[in-house]
N, C-alpha and C positions, 0 to 999 in steps of 0.2 A: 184935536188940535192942540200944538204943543204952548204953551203959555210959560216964558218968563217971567216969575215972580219970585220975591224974598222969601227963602224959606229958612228955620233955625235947624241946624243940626243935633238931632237927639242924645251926641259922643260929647260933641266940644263944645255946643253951644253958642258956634259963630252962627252969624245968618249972611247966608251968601245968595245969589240968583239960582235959580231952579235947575239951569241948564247944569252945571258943575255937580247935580246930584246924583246918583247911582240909582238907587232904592226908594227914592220918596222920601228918604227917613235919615242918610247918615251924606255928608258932604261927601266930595272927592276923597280926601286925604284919608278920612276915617276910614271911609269902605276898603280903600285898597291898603290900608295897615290891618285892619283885620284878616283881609285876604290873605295877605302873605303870612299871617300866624296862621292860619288854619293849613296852607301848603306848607310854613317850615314844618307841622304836628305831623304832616304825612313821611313815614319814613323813607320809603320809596324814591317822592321830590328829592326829600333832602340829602337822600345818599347821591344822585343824578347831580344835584348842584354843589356837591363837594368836591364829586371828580373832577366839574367843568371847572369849579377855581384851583385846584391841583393841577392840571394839565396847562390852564391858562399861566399859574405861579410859573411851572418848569419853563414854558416855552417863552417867556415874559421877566426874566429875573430883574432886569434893570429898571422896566416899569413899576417891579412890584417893588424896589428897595425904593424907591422914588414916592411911590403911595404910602406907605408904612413911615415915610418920613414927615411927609407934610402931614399924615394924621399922628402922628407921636408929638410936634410939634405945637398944634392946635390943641388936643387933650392930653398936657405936660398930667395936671393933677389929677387929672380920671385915670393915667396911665400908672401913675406915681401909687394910689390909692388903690387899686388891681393890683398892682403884683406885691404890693406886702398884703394886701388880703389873701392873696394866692399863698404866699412865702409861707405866713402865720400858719393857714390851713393843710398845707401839703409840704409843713417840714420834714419830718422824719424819711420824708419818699427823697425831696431834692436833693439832703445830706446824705442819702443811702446812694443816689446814683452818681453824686460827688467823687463819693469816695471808689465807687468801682470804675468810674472815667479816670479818676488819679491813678488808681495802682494800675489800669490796663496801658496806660499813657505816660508813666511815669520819667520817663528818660526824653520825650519831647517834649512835657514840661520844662523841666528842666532847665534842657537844651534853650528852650523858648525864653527862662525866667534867665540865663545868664547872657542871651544878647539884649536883651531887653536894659540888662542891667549895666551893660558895656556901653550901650548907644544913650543911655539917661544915667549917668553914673555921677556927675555935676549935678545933677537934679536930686539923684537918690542924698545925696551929699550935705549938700543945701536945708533939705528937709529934715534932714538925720540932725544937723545942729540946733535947727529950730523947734525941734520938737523938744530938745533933753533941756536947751538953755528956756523952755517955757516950764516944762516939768520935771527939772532941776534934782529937788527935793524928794520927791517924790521914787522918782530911776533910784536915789541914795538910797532911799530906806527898803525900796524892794531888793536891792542889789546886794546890802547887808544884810536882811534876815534870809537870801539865799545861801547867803558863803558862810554864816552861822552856823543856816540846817544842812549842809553837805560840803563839811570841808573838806574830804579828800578829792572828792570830783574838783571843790573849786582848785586845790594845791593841782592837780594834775592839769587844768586847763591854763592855768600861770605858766607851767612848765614847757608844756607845748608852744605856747605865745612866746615864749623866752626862746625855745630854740629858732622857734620861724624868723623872728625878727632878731636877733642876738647879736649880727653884727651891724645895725643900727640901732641899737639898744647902746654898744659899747661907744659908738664915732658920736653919738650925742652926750654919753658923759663923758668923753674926754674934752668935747666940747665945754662943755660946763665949767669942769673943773677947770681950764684954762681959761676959764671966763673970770670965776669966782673964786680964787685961791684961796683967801683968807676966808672964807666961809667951807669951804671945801676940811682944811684945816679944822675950825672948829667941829663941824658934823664928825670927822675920823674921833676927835676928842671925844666929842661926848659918847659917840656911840662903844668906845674902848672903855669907857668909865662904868656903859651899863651892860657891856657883856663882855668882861675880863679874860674868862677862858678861851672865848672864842676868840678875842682881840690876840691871846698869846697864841694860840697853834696857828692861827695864819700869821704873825708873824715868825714863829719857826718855824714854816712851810716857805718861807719868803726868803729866810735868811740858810735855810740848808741847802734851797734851790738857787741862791746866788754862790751858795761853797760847789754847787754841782754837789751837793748828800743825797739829792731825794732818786733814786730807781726808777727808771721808765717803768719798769715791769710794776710797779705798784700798784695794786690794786684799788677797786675804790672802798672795801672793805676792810683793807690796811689803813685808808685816810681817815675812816668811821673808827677804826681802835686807836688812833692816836688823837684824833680830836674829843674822845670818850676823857682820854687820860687826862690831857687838861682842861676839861671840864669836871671831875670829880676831883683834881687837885686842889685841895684843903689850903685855908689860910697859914701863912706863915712855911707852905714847902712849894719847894719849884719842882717842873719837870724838869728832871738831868740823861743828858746822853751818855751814855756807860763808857763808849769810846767815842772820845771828843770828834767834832768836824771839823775841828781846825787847829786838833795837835802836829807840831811840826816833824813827829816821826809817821804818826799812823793817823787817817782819815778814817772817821768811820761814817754811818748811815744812817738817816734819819727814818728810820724803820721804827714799827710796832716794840720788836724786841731788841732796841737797843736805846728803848729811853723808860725811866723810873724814876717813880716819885719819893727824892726826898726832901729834910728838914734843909730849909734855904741857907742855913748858916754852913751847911755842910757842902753845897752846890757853889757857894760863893767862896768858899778855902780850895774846893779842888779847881776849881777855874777850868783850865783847859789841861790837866794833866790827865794821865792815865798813868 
């Protein structure tokens, strides 16, 4: 005769009615959690019940992104807490197979990272300022000890930016400078006071190519030998044109080998004869 009575569970230790027992000995919920460890231990079960959630996933995709959601949801920090246990453990495997989904995929990344970047480009933008105007000082100092250690890479990336943008580079200082005249003024002063050579061959680069002296055909290693000349021209002598560019018999050229350094006193008696 069957008798409902309190019995204690030997697992958990609740004491529930007799009827809910299995074994005499372990409640409901014990018995059937032991049960299924001893069926997942069989290989056999568990290869059977992989396939059935496999086939059930393929044939069920929207139920199963649906399930995977509301439990991601409910276990945010057991889920959180799993995968950098997982990451920690199984790095050298996820960065190896990173890197072989990059290079085998490389041109639809790509493809992928430049619409991405066209359709959130305000956004990219946005962050892009708030991140340098937070860490300011910091961008500075890395940004100097790079152009320190590799100055020719860094002169070579200026140069390319110079030509990409070069005629918006130029329509903003013309801007400027008809903004700021008297300041514009000073900056040409100062900067002629602390690189003299170079202040004189661009200006007789300035004034030969207002006489029409300088040669289309010139080279840019023609422009490198005369801006050489006045920069190793010595205190107290000027560069002089052998034949003048604005004698009123004969014009001559503002070429390599028609200009020579002498004693200034001698530069300023011949004037413009020949």
């Amino acid at each position: 005769m069957w008798y409902n009575v309190d019995m204690k569970c030997e697992t958990c230790q609740t004491t529930e009615s007799s009827k809910w027992y299995q074994n005499g000995t372990q409640c409901r919920k014990c018995f059937n959690r032991e049960y299924n460890k001893r069926r997942q231990a069989d290989p056999v079960f568990r290869a059977k019940k992989q396939a059935m959630v496999k086939a059930w996933r393929q044939e069920n995709p929207e139920k199963k992104k649906e399930n995977d959601r509301r439990w991601a949801e409910a276990h945010k920090e057991e889920e959180k807490i799993r995968k950098h246990e997982h990451y920690v453990n199984n790095k050298d495997q996820i960065l190896h197979k990173q890197r072989e989904y990059q290079l085998a995929h490389r041109e639809e990344i790509l493809a992928y990272k430049r619409d991405y970047y066209a359709q959130h480009k305000k956004r990219f933008s946005d962050y892009g300022k708030q991140y340098y105007l937070m860490f300011r000082e910091q961008i500075k100092a890395r940004n100097q000890i790079y152009r320190l250690a590799h100055p020719e890479q860094t002169k070579e990336m200026y140069r390319r930016y110079y030509i990409k943008m070069r005629d918006k580079y130029i329509t903003k200082a013309k801007a400027w400078d008809l903004a700021h005249p008297e300041k514009r003024k000073q900056i040409s002063r100062e900067y002629g006071s602390r690189n003299q050579p170079a202040h004189n061959a661009r200006t007789a680069f300035r004034r030969a190519k207002q006489l029409q002296a300088t040669p289309p055909w010139l080279t840019s290693e023609h422009k490198q030998q005369i801006k050489e000349l006045y920069q190793n021209c010595p205190q107290g002598y000027h560069v002089d044109h052998i034949v003048p560019l604005n004698n009123p018999d004969v014009s001559g050229l503002h070429v390599p080998w028609n200009l020579q350094i002498i004693p200034a006193e001698d530069n300023l008696r011949k004037s413009n004869r020949f």
